[in-house]
C-alpha positions as CSV (number, residue, x, y, z in Angstrom):
1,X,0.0,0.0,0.0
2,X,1.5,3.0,-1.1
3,X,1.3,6.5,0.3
4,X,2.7,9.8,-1.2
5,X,5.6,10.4,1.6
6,X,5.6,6.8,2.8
7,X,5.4,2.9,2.1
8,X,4.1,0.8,4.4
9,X,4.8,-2.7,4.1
10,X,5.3,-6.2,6.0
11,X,8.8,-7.5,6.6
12,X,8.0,-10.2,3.6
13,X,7.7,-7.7,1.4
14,X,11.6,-6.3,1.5
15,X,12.9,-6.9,-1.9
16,X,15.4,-10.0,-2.1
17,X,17.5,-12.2,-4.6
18,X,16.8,-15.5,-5.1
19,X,17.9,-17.7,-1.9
20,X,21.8,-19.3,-1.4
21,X,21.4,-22.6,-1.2
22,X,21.5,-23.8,2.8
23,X,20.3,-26.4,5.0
24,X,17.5,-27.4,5.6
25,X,16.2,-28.1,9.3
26,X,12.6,-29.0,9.8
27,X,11.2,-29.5,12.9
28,X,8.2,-31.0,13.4
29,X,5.5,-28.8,15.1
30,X,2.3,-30.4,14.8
31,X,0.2,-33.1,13.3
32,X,-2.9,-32.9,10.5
33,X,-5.4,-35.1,9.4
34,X,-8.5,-35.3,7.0
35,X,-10.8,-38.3,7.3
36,X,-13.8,-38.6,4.5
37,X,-13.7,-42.9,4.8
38,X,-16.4,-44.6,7.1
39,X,-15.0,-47.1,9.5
40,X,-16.5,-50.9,9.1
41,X,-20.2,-50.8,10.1
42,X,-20.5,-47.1,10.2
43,X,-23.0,-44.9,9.8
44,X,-25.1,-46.6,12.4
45,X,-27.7,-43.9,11.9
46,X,-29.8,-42.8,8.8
47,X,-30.7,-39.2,10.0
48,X,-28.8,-36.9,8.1
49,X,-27.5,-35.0,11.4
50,X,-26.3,-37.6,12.8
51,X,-23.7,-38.5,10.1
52,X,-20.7,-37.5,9.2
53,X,-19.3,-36.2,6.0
54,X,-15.6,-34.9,6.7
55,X,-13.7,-34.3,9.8
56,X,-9.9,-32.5,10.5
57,X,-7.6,-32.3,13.6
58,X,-4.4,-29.8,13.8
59,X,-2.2,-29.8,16.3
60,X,0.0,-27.1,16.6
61,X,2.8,-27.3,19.2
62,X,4.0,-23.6,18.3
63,X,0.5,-21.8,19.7
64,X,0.0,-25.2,21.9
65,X,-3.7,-25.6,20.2
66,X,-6.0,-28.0,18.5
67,X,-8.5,-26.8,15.6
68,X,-11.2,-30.0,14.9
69,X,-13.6,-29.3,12.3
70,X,-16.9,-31.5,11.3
71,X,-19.2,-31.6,8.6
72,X,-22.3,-33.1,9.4
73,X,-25.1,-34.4,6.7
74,X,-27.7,-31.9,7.7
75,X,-28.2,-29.6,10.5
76,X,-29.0,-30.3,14.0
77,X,-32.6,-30.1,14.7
78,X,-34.0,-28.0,17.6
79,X,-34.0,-29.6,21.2
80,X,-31.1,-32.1,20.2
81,X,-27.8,-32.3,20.0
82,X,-24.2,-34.2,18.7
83,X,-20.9,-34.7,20.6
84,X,-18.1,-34.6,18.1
85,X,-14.9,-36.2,18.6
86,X,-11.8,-36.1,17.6
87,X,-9.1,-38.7,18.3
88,X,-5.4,-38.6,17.2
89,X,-3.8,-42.2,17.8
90,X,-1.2,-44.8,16.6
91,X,-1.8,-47.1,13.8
92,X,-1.5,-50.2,15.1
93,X,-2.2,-53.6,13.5
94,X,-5.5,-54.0,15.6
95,X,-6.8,-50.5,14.5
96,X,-6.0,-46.6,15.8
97,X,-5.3,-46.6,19.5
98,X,-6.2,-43.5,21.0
99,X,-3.5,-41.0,22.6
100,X,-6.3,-39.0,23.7
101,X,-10.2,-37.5,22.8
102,X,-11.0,-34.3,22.7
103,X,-14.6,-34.0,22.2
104,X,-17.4,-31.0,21.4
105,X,-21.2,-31.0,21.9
106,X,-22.6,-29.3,19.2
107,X,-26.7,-27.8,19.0
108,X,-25.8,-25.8,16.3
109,X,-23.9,-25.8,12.9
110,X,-23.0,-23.1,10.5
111,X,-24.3,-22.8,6.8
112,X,-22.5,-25.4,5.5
113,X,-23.5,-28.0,8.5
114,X,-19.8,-27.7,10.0
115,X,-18.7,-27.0,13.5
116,X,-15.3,-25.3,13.7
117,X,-13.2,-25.3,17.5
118,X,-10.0,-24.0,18.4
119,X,-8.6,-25.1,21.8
120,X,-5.9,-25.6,23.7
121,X,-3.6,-28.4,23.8
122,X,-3.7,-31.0,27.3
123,X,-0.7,-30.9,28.5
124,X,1.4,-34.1,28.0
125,X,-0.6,-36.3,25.9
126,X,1.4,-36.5,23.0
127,X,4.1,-38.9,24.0
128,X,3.7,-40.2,20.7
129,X,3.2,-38.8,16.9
130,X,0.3,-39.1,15.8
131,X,-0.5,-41.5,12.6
132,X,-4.0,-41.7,12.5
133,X,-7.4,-40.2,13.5
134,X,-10.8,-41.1,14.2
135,X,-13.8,-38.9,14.3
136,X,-16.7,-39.7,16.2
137,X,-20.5,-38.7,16.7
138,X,-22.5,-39.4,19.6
139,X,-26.0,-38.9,19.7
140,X,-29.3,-39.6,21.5
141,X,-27.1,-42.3,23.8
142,X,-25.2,-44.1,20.9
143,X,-22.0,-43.9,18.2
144,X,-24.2,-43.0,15.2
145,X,-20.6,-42.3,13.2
146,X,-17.3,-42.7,12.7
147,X,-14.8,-41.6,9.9
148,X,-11.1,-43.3,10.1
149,X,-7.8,-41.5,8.6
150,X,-4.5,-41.1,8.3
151,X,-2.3,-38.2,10.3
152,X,0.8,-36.7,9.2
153,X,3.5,-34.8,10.8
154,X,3.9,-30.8,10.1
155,X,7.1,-29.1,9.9
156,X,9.0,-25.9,10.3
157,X,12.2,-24.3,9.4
158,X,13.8,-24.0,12.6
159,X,16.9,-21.3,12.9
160,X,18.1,-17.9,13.3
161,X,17.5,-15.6,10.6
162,X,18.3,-12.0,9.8
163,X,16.1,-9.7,6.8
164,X,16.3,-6.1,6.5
165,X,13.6,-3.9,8.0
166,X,13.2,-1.9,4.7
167,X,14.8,-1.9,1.0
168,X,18.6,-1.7,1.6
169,X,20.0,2.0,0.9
170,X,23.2,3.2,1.9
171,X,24.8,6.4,1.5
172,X,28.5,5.2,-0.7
173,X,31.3,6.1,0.6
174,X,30.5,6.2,4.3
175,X,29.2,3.7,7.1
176,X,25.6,3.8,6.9
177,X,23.8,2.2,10.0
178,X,20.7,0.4,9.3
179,X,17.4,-2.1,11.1
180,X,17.7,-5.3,10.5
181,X,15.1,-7.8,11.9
182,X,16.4,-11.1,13.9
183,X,13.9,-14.2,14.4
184,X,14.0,-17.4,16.2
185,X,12.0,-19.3,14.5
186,X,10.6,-23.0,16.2
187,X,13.0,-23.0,18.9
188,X,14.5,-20.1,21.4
189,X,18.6,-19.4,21.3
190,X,20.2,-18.2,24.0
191,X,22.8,-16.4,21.2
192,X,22.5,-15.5,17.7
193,X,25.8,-14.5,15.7
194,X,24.8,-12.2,12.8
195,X,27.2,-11.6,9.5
196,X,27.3,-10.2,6.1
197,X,28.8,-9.5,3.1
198,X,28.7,-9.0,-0.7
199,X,30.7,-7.6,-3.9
200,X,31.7,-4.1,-2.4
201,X,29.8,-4.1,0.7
202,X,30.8,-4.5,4.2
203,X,29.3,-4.6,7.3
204,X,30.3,-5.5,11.3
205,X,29.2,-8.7,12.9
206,X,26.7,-8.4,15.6
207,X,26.5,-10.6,18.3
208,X,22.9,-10.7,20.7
209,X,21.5,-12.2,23.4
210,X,19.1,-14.4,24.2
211,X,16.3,-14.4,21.3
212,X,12.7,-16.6,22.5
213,X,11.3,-18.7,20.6
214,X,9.4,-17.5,17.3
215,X,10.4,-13.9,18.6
216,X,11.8,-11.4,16.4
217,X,13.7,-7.9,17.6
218,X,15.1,-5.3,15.3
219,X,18.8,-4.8,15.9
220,X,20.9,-1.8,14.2
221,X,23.9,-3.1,11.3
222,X,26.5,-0.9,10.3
223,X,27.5,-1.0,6.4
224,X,29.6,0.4,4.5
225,X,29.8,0.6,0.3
226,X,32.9,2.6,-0.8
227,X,31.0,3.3,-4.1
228,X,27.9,3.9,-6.2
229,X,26.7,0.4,-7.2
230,X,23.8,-2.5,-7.2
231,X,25.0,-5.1,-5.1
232,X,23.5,-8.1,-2.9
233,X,24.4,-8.2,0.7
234,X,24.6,-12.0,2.2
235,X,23.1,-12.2,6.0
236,X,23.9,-15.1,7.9
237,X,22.5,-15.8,11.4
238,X,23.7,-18.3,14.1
239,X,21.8,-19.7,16.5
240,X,23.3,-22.1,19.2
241,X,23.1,-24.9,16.7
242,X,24.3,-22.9,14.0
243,X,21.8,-23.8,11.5
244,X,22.2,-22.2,8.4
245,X,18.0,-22.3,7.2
246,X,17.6,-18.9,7.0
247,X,20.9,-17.7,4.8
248,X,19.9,-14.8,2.4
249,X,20.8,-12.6,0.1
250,X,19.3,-9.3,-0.2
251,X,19.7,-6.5,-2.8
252,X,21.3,-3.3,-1.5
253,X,21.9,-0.2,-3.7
254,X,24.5,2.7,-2.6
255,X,24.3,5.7,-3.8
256,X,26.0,9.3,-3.4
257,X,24.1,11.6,-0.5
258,X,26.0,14.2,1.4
259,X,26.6,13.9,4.7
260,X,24.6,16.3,6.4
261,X,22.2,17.8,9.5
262,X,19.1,18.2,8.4
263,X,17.6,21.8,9.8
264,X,15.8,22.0,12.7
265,X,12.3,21.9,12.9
266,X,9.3,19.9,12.7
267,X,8.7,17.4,10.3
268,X,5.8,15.2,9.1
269,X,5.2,12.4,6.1
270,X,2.9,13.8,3.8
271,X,-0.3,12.3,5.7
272,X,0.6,13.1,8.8
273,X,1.3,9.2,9.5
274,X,4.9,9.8,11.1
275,X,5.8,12.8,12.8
276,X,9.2,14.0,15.2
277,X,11.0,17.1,15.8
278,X,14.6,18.1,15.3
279,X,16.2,20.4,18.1
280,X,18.6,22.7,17.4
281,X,21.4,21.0,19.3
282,X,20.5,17.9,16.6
283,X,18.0,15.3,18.6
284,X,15.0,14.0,17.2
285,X,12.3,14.0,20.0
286,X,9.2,12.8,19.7
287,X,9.1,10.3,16.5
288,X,5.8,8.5,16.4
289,X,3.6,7.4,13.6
290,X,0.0,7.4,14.4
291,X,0.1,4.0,11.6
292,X,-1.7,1.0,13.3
293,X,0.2,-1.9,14.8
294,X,0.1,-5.3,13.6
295,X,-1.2,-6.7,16.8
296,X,-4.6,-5.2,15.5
297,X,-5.2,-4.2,19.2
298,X,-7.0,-0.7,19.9
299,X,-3.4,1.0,19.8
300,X,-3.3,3.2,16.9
301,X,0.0,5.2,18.1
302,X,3.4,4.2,18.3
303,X,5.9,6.4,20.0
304,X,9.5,6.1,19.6
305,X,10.2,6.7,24.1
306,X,13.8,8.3,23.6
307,X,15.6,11.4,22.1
308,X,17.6,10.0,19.1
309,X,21.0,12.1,18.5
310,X,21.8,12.6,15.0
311,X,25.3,13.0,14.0
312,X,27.1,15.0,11.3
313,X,26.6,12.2,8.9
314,X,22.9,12.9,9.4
315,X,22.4,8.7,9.5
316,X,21.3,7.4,12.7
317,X,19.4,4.3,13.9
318,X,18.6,3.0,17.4
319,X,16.6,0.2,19.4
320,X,14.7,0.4,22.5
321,X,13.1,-2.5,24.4
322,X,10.0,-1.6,26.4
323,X,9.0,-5.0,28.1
324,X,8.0,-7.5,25.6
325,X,8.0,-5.1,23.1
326,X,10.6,-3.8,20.7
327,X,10.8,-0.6,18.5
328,X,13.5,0.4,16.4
329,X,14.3,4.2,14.1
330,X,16.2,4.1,11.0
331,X,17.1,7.7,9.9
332,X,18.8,8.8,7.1
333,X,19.0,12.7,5.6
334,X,18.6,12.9,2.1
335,X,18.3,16.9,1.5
336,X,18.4,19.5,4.2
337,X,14.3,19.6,4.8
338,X,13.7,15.8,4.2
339,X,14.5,12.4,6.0
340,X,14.0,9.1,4.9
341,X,13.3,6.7,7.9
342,X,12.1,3.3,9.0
343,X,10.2,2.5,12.1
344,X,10.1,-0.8,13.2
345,X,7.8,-2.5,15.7
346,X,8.0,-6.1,17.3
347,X,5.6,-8.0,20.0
348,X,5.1,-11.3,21.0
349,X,2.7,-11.8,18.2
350,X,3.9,-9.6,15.1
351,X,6.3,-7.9,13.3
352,X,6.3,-4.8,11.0
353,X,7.8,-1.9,9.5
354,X,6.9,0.9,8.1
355,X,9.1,3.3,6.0
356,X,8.7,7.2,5.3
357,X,10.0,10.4,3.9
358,X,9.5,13.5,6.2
359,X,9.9,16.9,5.0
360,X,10.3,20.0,7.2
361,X,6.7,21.4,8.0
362,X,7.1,25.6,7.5
């Protein structure tokens, strides 16, 4: 979605080259199942309601949930009802044996006769994988149906990883410090080594702390491009079992931009999305954007909670951790009454950036 005076985009949407080939680490994080087929003997009922047409179990490890689904023949008439089950197990020569039932009574279906639940996971059941699943109906005192499936395992890339928080511009001939965003994906790290490099292009390892699991925080790279080119820039996170998933290489452009203040004063994106002021004495106070966070929450303004200094370069960036939260500014001066900037926002459940060009108001 484009704005004039600002681009707002997810992280996914950072232009990148096509992918270095690494390796691959999947993790398994969950089972799935679909059942259609009618176990032996099954239906044991001919009203409509009280047969089944498709059932599905996912169990997700990650958000520690199950989501069952049901489609029944017809819908549930008034004054009765239907407990569905839904029971992963282990094939076993003798037939699915149950690790566990988790079950739903159900009065009422939507339009297309299903019931949907989300809920979470029991705690310790799954001492096994899954391979197979039964769904169930129970009705006016009896099994009136059963459907009978297979289960399969689902998997994750599990890893560090390291993606720019915006398109990659650099000023040439100078150190340019920029946001990167660092995720854990699957599993937490209690390190994460971050590197890169490319044709012309350098920038300084980082090293960080402790990263949770499916977490990301923005972090602030320092690059530097001696001169005016289209290059790729290679990142490469750690994690404490150095797995190389996530390796990625990223276009970055350098181009020539003096290195300058820009003047004091207010300044604004063109609708009024992101706003800050420059002192004289060269801090930016006050930088929020008034754009919505990803967590969809009733918070609809973003402040950045600290003075930012910018030096005679007129390229700054900076990270600030408030709780669970993180929020990171990217700024770089492109004339004397404009900044392009980034400002990145991270919380237990999202991610997201959002770039801008401010031009001195007055």
């Amino acid at each position: 979605m484009k704005h004039r005076g600002m681009v707002l985009s997810l992280l996914a949407a950072v232009t990148l080259l096509p992918a270095t080939q690494a390796q691959a680490e999947p993790v398994v994080v969950g089972s799935h199942g679909v059942v259609t087929g009618h176990a032996p003997g099954m239906p044991a009922a001919s009203e409509p309601w009280r047969i089944l047409v498709r059932g599905s179990l996912e169990l997700d490890s990650r958000a520690d949930t199950w989501k069952g689904s049901a489609t029944l023949g017809g819908a549930v008439p008034a004054g009765e009802s239907v407990m569905v089950s839904w029971i992963p197990g282990i094939q076993r020569p003798a037939g699915c044996e149950p690790l566990i039932q988790l079950a739903e009574t159900v009065t009422t279906l939507d339009a297309a006769n299903t019931v949907s639940v989300t809920r979470p996971l029991p705690e310790g059941f799954l001492t096994e994988q899954p391979s197979c699943l039964r769904v169930t109906t129970f009705s006016r005192n009896a099994v009136s149906d059963e459907l009978v499936g297979e289960m399969a395992s689902v998997t994750w890339m599990a890893g560090a990883q390291a993606r720019p928080a915006a398109p990659l511009r650099v000023a040439a001939g100078r150190t340019t410090p920029v946001l990167l965003m660092v995720t854990s994906h699957v599993r937490g790290t209690s390190n994460v080594a971050v590197t890169g490099s490319g044709p012309g292009v350098r920038m300084r390892d980082l090293a960080l702390g402790p990263v949770l699991a499916d977490r990301t925080v923005p972090v602030v790279a320092k690059i530097r491009a001696p001169g005016i080119a289209d290059s790729e820039l290679a990142l490469t996170a750690r994690d404490d079992l150095a797995s190389t998933s996530f390796d990625q290489s990223w276009e970055i452009r350098a181009r020539r931009i003096a290195a300058r203040r820009p003047l004091a004063g207010s300044y604004e994106s063109t609708d009024g999305a992101v706003e800050f002021r420059l002192t004289e004495d060269n801090r930016v106070v006050r930088l929020r954007t008034s754009a919505v966070l990803c967590e969809g929450s009733s918070v609809t303004k973003a402040v950045y909670p600290v003075e930012i200094h910018l030096p005679r370069s007129g390229a700054t960036a900076a990270v600030t951790q408030l709780g669970s939260r993180w929020l990171g500014a990217q700024l770089l001066t492109r004339k004397r009454d404009r900044v392009r900037g980034t400002f990145a926002y991270t919380s237990p459940t999202c991610s997201m950036s959002l770039q801008f060009v401010a031009r001195r108001q007055g």
